[in-house]
N, C-alpha and C positions, 0 to 999 in steps of 0.2 A: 307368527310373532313379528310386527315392527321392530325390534329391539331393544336393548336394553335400558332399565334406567335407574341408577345409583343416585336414592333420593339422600339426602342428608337430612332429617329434620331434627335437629336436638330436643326443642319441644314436642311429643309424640306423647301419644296415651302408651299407657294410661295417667300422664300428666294431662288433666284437663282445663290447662289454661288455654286461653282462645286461640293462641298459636298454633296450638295442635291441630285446630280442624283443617286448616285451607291444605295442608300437606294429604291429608289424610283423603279429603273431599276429590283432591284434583287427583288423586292418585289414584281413589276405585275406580274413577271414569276414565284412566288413561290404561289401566289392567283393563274392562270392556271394549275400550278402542284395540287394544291386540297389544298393546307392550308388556313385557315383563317386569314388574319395580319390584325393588329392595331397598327396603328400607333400617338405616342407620340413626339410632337415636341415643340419647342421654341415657345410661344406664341408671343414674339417681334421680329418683323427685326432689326438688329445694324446693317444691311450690306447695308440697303438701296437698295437693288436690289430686282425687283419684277416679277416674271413666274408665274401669274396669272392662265395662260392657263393652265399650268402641277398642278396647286393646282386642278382646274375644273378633270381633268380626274384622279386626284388621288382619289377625292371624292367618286369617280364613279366604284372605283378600289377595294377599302381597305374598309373592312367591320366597322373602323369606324377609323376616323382622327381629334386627340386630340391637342387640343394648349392651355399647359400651362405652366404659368410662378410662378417662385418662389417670395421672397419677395425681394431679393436682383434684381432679372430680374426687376421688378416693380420699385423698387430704383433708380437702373444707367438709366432705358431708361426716369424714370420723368426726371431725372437732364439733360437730350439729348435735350429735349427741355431749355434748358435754354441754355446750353452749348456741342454740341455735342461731344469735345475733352473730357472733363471730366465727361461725361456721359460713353462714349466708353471707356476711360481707368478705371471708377469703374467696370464698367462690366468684363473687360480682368484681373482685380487685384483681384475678389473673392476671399475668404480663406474659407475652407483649399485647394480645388482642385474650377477650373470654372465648372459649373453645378453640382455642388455635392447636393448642399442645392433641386436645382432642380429633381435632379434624387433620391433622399431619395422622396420626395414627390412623385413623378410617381410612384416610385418602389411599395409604402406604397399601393396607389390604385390597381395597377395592380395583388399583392400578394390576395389583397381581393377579386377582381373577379375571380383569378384563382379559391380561394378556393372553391368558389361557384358556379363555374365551374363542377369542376373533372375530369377533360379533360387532356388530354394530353398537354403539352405548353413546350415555350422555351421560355428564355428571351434573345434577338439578340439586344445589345449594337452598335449601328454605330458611332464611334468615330473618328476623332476629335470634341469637348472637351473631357477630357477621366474623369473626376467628376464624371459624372452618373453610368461610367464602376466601380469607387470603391464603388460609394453608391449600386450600384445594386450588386455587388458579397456580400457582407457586409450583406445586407438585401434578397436575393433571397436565398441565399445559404442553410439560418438556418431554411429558409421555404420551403426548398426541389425542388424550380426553377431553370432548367438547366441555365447558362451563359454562352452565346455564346458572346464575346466581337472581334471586327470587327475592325481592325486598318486602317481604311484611311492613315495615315500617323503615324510614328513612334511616340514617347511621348518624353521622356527622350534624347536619342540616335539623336533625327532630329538634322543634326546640324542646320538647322534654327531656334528652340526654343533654344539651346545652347548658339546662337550666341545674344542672346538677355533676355535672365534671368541672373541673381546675382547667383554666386555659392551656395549661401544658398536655391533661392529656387529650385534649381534642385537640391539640397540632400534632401531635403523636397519631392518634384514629385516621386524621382525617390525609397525613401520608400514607397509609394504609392504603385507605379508602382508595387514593387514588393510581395508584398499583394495582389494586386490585381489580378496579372497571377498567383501566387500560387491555387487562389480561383479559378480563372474562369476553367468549365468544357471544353469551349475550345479558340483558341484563330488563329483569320483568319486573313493574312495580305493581300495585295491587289498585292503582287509583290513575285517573287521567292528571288531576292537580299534583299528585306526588310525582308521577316523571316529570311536568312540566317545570317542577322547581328543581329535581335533580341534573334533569337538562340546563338550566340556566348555571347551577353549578360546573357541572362537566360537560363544559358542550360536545366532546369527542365521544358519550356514549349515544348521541340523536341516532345513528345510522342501524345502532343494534339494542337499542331499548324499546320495550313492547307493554301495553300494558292485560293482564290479564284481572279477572276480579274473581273475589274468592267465591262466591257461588253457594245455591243451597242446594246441600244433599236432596234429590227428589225424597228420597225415602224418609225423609225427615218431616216434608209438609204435613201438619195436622189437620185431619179433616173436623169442620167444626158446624153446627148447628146456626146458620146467622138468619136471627131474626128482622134483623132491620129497626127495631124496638129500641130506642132509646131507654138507659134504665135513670131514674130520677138523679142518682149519683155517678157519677163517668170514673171508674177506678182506673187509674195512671198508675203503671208502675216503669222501674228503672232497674234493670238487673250488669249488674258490671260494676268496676271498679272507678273511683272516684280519685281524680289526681293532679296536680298541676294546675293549670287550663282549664280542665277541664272539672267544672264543679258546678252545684245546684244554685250555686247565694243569689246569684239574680233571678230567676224562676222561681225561687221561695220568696224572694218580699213583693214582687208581682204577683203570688199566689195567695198572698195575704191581703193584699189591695183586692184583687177580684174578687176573694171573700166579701170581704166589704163591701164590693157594689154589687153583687150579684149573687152572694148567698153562697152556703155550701152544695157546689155543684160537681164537686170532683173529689176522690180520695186518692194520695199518691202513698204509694209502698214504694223506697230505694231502700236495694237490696244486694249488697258488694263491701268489696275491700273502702275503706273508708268513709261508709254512709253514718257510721254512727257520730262520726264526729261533727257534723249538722245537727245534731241532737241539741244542743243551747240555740243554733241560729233557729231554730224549729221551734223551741220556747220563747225566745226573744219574740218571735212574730206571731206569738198565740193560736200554733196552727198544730197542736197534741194530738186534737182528736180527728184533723187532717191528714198530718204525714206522718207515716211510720218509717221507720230506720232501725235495718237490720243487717248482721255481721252477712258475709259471704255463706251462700250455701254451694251443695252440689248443684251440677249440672240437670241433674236430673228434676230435682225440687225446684230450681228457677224455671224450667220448663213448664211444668205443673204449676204454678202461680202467673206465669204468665199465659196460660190457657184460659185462665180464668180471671182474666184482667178484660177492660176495654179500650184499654190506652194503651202503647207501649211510648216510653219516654226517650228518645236519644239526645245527648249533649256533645256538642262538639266542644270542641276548647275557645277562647274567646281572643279573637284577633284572625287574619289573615293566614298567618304560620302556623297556625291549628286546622286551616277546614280544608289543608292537602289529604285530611285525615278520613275514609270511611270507617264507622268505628264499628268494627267484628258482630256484634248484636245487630245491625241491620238484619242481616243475612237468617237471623234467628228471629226476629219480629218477621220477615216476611215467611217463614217456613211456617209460623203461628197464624199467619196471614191478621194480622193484628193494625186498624188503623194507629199512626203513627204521628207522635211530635215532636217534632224537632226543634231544639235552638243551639241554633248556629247556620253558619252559612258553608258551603263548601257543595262538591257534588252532589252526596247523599241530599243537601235539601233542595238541589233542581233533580233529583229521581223524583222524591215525595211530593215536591208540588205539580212535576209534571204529570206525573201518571197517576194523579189525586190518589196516591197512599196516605194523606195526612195531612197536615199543615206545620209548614218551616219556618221558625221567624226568628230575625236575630236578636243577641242578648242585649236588649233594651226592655226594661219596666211593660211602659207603653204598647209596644208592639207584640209582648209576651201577653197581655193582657188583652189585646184585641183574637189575638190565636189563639188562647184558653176561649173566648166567645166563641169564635167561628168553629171550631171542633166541637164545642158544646152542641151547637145549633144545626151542625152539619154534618155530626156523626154517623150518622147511617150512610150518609152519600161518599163515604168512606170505605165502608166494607167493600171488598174482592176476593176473588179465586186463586185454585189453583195456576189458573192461563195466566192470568197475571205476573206470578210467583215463578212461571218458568220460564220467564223474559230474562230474571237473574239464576237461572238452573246450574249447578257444578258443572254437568255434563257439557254445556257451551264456554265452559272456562276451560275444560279441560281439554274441547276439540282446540281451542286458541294457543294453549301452551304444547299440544301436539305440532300443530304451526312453526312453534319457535324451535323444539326440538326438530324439524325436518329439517327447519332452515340453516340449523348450525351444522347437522349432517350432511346436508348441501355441501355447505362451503367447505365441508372436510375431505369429499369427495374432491371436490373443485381443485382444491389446491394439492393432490396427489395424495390425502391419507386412505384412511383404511375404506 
């Protein structure tokens, strides 16, 4: 055994929001490389989404899978039964940070088995909520536990939390925030564009930020039948949730226009939290018997319809401060090995145009309109394999954040700890 490792993920199955996987993902391949992980999660679902099956082979996985809840977790989810809105929004309004009161608690137990340990360990924070990331630097630090804090998505800086706090409490979060990256030993984003703008923010974490990408489960790639066959209709679908920035309305009245010049040559199915409400802009553009829109399914069901798609659709949000963002379904369009479209700009679409998975093009009419052609045209010269698909493998994300863990051991070694 390499060592310990006290993963923190609050999102964890069987909560199956997209958060859950990259913990999950980096985690079976880092138990294969020789470590021990234990993982600490949310004891309640507030997401109401349930992956069962990935709780079953987590169990099976991870040398031991903890679900605990603080006193305020206990709180908002009684009041969910009475009221699920103001249940869901005491839980999202916690003070001082969301999961802090939580993650002081985890942390409190975890420090004491380490001690009793004497073992090598890491404490590896998977955030978002990033509460636990201050309680845990605060409380591991002064007990001599490396902190490794994992950015799913940006804190401060996302403009999606921007676009929806009070200027007071993002000067509130964002002293946090910066407590918190002072302390932690290191600190991993999931994207090259997200540290480079966290960097610009905090230039004192350049020396100890790393980036890792979340990776697809090998065991997850589908093997599938590719004809090469163009079918007269190209079915595009979209599975994820619709929010902020990030929405159809340019893609749909370009999809309306290329009807027009070019016939019905495409069907799109979007299928997520907020798809239905494109249901008028979808009439307004007389495109019924084009796009369908449906509420969120399981994990499982999106799977299965996008097996049997020829599109997969990703949207990035629209501006510059949106395409820091890889959006979590890459990772599941290429496990489906699914040519791909993209609009937006940001890494994911210099992956896709480089390594011709698809074609990338930004939110303009125009240019959505020439990319719906050339995918039309070029779709076969699209299809790929598994080799492809294991260029972004978990298991090379996971030897990468084995990296970061050695290196904070290093320096704990280095400067006289354990």
């Amino acid at each position: 055994m390499k060592g310990h490792v006290y993963l923190l993920a609050p999102s964890f199955f069987p909560i199956g929001v997209i958060g859950a996987h990259r913990p999950y993902r980096l985690g079976k391949y880092l138990v294969e490389r020789g470590w021990e992980v234990e993982v600490y999660a949310w004891k309640y679902n507030f997401y109401g989404v349930e992956d069962s099956a990935t709780q079953r082979a987590a169990e099976r996985i991870f040398s031991d899978l903890h679900y605990e809840a603080s006193d305020w977790e206990r709180v908002a989810y009684g009041l969910m039964n009475v009221h699920r809105k103001l249940g869901y929004f005491l839980w999202k309004a916690e003070m001082p940070y969301q999961g802090y009161h939580w993650g002081k608690r985890v942390v409190r137990a975890i420090l004491q088995k380490h001690a009793r340990r004497g073992a090598p360990g890491v404490l590896w924070v998977c955030m978002n909520p990033y509460g636990p990331g201050v309680a845990a630097v605060r409380k591991a630090r002064r007990a001599g536990l490396p902190v490794v804090l994992d950015y799913r998505d940006p804190w401060t800086i996302n403009p999606y939390y921007q676009a929806t706090r009070p200027s007071w409490k993002i000067q509130w979060d964002r002293k946090g925030e910066r407590l918190m990256l002072q302390q932690a030993d290191a600190v991993v984003f999931t994207a090259r564009d997200m540290r480079d703008a966290m960097v610009g923010e905090f230039p004192f974490i350049r020396p100890k930020s790393y980036v890792v990408y979340n990776g697809v489960d090998e065991d997850a790639i589908l093997a599938r039948l590719q004809t090469g066959m163009r079918p007269q209709k190209l079915k595009m679908i979209y599975t994820g949730a619709f929010y902020g920035a990030r929405h159809p309305r340019v893609l749909l009245r370009a999809l309306a226009d290329y009807i027009h010049r070019f016939g019905r040559q495409y069907e799109l199915l979007m299928v997520g939290h907020g798809a239905e409400e494109f249901q008028p802009m979808v009439r307004a553009h007389g495109l019924e018997e084009v796009v369908r829109c449906r509420p969120p399914v399981s994990r499982q069901e999106a799977i299965a319809m996008l097996e049997h798609a020829d599109v997969a659709l990703l949207i990035n949000g629209i501006g510059k401060e949106y395409e820091m963002f890889i959006p979590g379904k890459f990772y599941d369009y290429l496990a489906a090995m699914k040519p791909m479209f993209c609009v937006g700009g940001g890494e994911v679409a210099e992956w896709i145009e480089t390594h011709d998975l698809g074609v990338a093009v930004p939110h303009r009419e125009e240019e959505i309109i020439r990319g719906l052609r050339r995918m039309y045209e070029r779709w076969g010269q699209f299809q790929y394999g598994q080799e492809v698909v294991r260029r972004w493998s978990a298991a090379r994300s996971a030897a990468a954040m084995e990296e970061v863990f050695l290196s904070v051991l290093g320096q704990k070694v280095a400067a006289g700890g354990e």
